[in-house]
N, C-alpha and C positions, 0 to 999 in steps of 0.2 A: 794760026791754030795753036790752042796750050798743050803743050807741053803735060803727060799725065804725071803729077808729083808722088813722090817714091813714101812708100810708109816708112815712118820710124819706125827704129827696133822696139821702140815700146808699146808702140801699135800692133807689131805683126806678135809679138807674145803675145798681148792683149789677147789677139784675135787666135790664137792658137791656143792659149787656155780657154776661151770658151768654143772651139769645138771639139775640146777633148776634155771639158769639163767632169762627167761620165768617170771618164780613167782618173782625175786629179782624185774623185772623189774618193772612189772606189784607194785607191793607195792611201792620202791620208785616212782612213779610216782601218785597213791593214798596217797601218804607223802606228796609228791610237794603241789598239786593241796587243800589236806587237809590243809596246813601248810598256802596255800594263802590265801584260802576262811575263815578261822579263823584268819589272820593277825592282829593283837593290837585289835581283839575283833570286827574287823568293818561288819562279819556274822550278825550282826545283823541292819545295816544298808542298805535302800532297794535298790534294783536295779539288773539290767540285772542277772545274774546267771554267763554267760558268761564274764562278766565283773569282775567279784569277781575272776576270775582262772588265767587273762592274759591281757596284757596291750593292744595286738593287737587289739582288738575292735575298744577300742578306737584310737589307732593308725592311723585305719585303717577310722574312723569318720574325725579325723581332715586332714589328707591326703586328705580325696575327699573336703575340704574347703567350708565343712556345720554343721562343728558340733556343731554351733549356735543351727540349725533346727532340730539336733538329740538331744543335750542334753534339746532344751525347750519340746521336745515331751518328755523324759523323766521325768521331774519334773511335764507333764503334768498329768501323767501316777502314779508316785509314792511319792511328794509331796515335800517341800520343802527342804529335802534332798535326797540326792540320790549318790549311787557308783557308780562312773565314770569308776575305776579301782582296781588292787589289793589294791594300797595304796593312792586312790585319791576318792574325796569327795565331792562332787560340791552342795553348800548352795544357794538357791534363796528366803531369806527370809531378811525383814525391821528391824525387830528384832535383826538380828545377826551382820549386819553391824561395829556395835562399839566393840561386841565381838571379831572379829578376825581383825581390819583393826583401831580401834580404837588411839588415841594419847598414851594413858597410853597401851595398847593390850602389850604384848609381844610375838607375834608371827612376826615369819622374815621369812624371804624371801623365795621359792622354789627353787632346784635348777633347776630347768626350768632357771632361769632368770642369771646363771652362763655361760650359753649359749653366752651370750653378755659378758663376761668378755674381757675387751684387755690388753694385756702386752708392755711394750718395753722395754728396757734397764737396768731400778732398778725393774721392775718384775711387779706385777699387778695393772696398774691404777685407783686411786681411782677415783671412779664412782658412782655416790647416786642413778643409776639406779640399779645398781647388788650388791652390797655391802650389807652384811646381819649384818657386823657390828653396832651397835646403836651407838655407840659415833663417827663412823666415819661417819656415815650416817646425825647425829647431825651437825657435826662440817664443812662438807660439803655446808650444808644445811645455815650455818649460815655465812659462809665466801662469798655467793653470794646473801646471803637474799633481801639488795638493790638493788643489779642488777633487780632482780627481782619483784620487786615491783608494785603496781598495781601505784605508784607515780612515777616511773621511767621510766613510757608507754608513757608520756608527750615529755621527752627525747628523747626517743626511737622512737618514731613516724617520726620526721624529717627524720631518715634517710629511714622508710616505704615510706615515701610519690613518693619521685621518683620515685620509681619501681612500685605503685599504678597508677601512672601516667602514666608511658611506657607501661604498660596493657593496659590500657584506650586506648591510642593512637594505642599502634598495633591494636585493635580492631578494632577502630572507622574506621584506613587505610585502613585493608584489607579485613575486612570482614560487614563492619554498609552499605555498600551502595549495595542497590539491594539485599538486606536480604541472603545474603548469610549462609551458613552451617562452623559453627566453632566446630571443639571439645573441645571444654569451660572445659572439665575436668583436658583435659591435659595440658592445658593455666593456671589452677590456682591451678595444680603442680609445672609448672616450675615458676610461680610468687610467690609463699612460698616459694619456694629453695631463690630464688635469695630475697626477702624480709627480711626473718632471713641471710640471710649471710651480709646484709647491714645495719642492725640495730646490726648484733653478732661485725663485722670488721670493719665498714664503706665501704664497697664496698661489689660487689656482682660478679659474673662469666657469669651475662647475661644469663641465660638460656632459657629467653622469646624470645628471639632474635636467640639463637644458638640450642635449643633442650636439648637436654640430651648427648652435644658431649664428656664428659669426663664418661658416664655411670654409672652416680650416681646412677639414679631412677632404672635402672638394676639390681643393686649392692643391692641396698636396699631388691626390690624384692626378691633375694637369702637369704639372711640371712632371710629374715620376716620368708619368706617359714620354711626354714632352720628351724629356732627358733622354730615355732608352733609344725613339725613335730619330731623332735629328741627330744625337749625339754621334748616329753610325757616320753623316756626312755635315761636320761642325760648320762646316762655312757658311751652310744657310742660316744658320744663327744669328746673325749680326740683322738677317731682314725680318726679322721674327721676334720672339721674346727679348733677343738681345738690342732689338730694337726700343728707345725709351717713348717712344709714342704708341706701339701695338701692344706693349707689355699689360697695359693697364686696362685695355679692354677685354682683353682675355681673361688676364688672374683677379683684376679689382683689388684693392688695397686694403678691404675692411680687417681681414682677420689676420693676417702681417701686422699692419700698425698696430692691434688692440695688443697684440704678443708684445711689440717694439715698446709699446708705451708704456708695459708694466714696468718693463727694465728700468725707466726712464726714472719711471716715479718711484724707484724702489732704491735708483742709485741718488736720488733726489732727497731721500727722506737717511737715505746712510749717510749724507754727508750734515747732512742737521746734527745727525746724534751723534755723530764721529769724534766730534773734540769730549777726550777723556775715557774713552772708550774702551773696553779692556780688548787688547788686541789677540789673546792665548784664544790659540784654537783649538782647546781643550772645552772651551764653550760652544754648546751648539749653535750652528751658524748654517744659513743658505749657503746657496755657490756662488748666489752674487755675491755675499757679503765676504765669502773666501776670497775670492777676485780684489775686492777692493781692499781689505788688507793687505791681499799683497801690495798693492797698489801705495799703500801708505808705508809699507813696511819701506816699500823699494822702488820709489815711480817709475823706474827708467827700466823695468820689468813687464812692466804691460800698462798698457795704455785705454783709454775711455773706448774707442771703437773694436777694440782687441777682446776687451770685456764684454761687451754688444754683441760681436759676432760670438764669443763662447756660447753664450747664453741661447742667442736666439738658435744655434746649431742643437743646442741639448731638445730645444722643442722643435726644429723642424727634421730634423735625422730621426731620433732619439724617441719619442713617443710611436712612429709606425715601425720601426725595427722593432721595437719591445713586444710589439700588439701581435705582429706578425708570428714572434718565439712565442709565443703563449699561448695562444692558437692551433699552432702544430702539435706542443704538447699537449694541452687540452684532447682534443682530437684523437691523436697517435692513442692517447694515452686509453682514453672513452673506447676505442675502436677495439682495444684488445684485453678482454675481460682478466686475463691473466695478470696481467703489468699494472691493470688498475688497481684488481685486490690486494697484490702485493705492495704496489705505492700505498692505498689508505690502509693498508694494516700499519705499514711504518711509522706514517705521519701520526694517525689515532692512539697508536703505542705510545710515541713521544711526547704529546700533547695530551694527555685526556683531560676530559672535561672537570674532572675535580681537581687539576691542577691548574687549569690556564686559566680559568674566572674572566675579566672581564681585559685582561692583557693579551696584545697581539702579539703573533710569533713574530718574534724578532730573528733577523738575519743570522746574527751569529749561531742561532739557535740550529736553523731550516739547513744552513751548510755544513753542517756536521752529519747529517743521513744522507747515507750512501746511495740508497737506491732515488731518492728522488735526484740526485746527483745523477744520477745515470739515464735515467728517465728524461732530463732535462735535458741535458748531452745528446739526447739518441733524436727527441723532437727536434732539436735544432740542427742536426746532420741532416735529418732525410730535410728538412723546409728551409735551409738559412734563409733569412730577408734579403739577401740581393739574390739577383739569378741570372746576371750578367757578369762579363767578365773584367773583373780589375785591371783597366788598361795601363800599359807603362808604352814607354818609347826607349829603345835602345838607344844609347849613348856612345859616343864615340870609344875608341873605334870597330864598335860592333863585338859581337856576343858570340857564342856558341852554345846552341841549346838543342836538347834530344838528337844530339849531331850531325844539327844541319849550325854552320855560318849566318848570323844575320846580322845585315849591315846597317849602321846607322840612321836611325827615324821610323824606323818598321816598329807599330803597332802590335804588343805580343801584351796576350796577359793569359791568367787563371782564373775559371770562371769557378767559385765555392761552390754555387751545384752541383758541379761534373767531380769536382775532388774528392766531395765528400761523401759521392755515392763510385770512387774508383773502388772496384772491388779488388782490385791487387792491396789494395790498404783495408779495404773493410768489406771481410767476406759476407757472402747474401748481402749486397751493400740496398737494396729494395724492399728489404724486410724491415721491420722497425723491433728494436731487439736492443733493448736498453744494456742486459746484461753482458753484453759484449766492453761495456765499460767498468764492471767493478773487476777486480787484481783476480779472482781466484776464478775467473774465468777466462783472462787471457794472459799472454807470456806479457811480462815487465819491456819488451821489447817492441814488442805491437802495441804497445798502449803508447808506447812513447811514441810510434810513427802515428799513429791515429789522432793523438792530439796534436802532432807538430799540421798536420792535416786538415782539422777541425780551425777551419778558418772563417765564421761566420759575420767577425768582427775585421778581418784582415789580416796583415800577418808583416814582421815588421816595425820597422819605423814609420808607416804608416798606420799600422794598430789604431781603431778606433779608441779615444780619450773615454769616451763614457761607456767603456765594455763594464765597470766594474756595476754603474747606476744601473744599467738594465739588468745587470745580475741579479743584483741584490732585487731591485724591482721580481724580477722572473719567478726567484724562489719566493720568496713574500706572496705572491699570490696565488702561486700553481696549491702552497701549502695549506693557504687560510681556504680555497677553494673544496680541496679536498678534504679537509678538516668539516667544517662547517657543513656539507651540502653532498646528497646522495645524487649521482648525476648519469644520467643516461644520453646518446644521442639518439635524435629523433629521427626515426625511421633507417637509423643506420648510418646517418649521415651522408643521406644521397642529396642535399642541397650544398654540400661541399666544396667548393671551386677555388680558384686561383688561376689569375694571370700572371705573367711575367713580364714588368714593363720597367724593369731596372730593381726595385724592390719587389714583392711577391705577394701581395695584399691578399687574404682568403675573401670569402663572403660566404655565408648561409651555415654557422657554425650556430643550431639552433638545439638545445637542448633541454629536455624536462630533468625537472629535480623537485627533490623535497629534504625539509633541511635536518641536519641531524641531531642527536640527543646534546652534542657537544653545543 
């Protein structure tokens, strides 16, 4: 008779985790949930409970494209810091500004923002939007610095002016006579597409005239989306857009390439006419053509796909930021019969019609009045174009901010929404109240914190490169608009909206006009 054979010890575990399976579970999952809510120590950093264990909350905030309105209720709630998530950390304070976003700061980038990385052929193109590198980020930054220049707007302007111009005129044709109903918001979407593509190339695609037929403003829309939503948890990325097989059926290629290939034929046709070419940039010149002088002046300055990514960045950043500021003011502006009159009395003062004839207001002109200056200012406080928070990563070895400790790799940023309506920096900061920006109505002291504040563009060494083109863009048309055109919003502007899905797009900015004597 056998003998009964004795279990191995790795049997009888075996058999002992699964009938206490139950318990295994039930503890690793009190591990999990422990190991989050204690992550680099940030327990001690206030907010939701539910947020400390799991990123969905938040996820699930930015998806419904208000977590502007959730995250200021939370700082309302628990003070100028607050957890957003297991490893994120959202600051609304004046103070910390230079701490984390500072020129000397060494904190880089989230990878949220690897979400926009592109590739082609020698592998990831350098980009001073997603690049976490500092010397690349540097060197970037200084191979286009002229281009960019708030002296190179002078240049750059001539080739605005036309397409400043064909707005005016569509307007004035088809919709200044019998006051008819325009959607004015989508008119100066598709006049910033086409205005940065004629000052980035020397030509533009027309999209005032043709719409959205190559499905840019589409396209964009998916990635913003895209960006805000996955960006909270980046790792799905890689099975998704950042996948090269799914990429394409989602975005499709048409209206990328047609942008890509102006470049192409434009750096194509620069080098034809390059030998002998006067190089002084006292001649009016595109931005491509800035770029490649530099390029001849100094090759080892910036290079062919360095130039590619500038460019193709001025139109895919650059046109829905601008459309976006332009829109708030518009609106802000229409919504408060006060601030309007006093804007067109300025403008019409400075401009009249027996002076300006058949010349457009030029830039140098528009920045010298004060009040649309401040008008300007006050639209882009209450609506900046993003409405999510500029992620950094703390760097070794850890930070100390609104006097909590935070340890290396914790996700902490400023979101320009929440900053720029903190009312310890700008009182009634929900009012729209331009005059809170000229000198003889506030102390020399609060203007200065207000502007170190007003961070629409960033703030930094990260500073966006083309704050100056949408500037100058901004005022050029807010001026020729209200020059030109008596404007009312229609019915009050209760078709008004906006989402928040990393940038802050409106929609239904519908207004009647008729045009004026000027």
């Amino acid at each position: 008779m056998k003998q009964p054979t004795e279990y191995s010890w790795t049997a009888r575990v075996t058999d002992t985790l699964v009938s206490y399976w139950n318990v295994v579970l039930v503890l690793l999952v009190i591990y999990y949930f422990t190991a989050t809510v204690f992550s680099r120590g940030l327990h001690r950093i206030p907010g939701p409970f539910l947020r400390t264990i799991s990123p969905i909350p938040r996820l699930w905030s930015v998806y419904k494209g208000f977590s502007h309105e959730d995250d200021s209720a939370l700082h309302e709630r628990y003070g100028p810091i607050v957890r957003l998530g297991p490893n994120l950390v959202s600051i609304n304070s004046a103070d910390e500004l230079n701490t984390i976003y500072g020129v000397s700061a060494l904190f880089y980038k989230s990878r949220f923002y690897s979400l926009a990385e592109g590739y082609d052929e020698e592998g990831l193109i350098p980009d001073p939007f997603v690049t976490t590198d500092k010397l690349m980020h540097s060197r970037l930054r200084r191979g286009a610095a002229n281009a960019y220049s708030l002296n190179s707007m002078v240049q750059l302007e001539a080739y605005v002016d036309p397409v400043t111009e064909r707005l005016a005129n569509k307007i004035r044709k088809e919709y200044a006579t019998g006051k008819k109903t325009v959607n004015l918001g989508k008119l100066v979407q598709q006049y910033a597409m086409d205005a940065i593509c004629a000052l980035t190339y020397g030509k533009d695609l027309n999209h005032i005239e043709k719409g959205d037929y190559l499905g840019f403003f589409k396209t964009s829309l998916i990635i913003n989306s895209y960006m805000s939503i996955f960006g909270q948890i980046p790792w799905i990325h890689r099975f998704l857009l950042g996948n090269s097989f799914i990429a394409p059926f989602i975005l499709g290629p048409e209206s990328n390439e047609k942008i890509i290939q102006l470049a192409k034929e434009e750096i194509a046709a620069d080098g034809l006419r390059g030998e002998g070419k006067d190089e002084s940039l006292d001649q009016p010149s595109t931005f491509l053509q800035r770029l490649l002088s530099n390029q001849r002046t100094n090759p080892k300055s910036i290079n062919e796909r360095e130039i590619m990514a500038h460019c193709f960045n001025n139109i895919a950043a650059g046109s829905d930021t601008t459309a976006i500021s332009i829109r708030s003011i518009l609106f802000n502006t229409l919504k408060h019969p006060r601030v309007h009159q006093l804007l067109k009395n300025e403008i019409r003062e400075a401009f009249p019609a027996s002076g300006l004839g058949s010349k457009l207001i030029s830039f140098r002109q528009v920045s010298k009045l004060p009040y649309l200056g401040a008008v300007i200012m006050e639209g882009i406080r209450l609506h900046p174009s993003v409405g999510l928070m500029l992620g950094r990563v703390v760097p070794e070895p850890g930070e100390t901010i609104c006097g909590y400790f935070l340890k290396p790799g914790v996700e902490v940023g400023i979101n320009p929404w929440l900053l720029q309506r903190n009312s310890e920096v700008f009182p009634k900061s929900d009012d729209f109240y331009p005059d809170r920006w000229l000198p003889e109505n506030t102390s020399k002291e609060r203007l200065i914190l207000m502007n170190k504040c007003w961070i629409p563009f960033g703030h930094g060494a990260h500073t966006c490169s083309g704050r100056w083109i949408s500037w100058m863009m901004i005022h050029k048309v807010i001026a020729t608009l209200i020059l030109l055109f008596d404007m009312d919003l229609v019915e009050g502007g209760k078709d008004y909206t906006f989402r928040n899905y990393w940038l802050t797009p409106q929609e239904g900015l519908y207004i009647s006009l008729t045009s004026t004597s000027s």
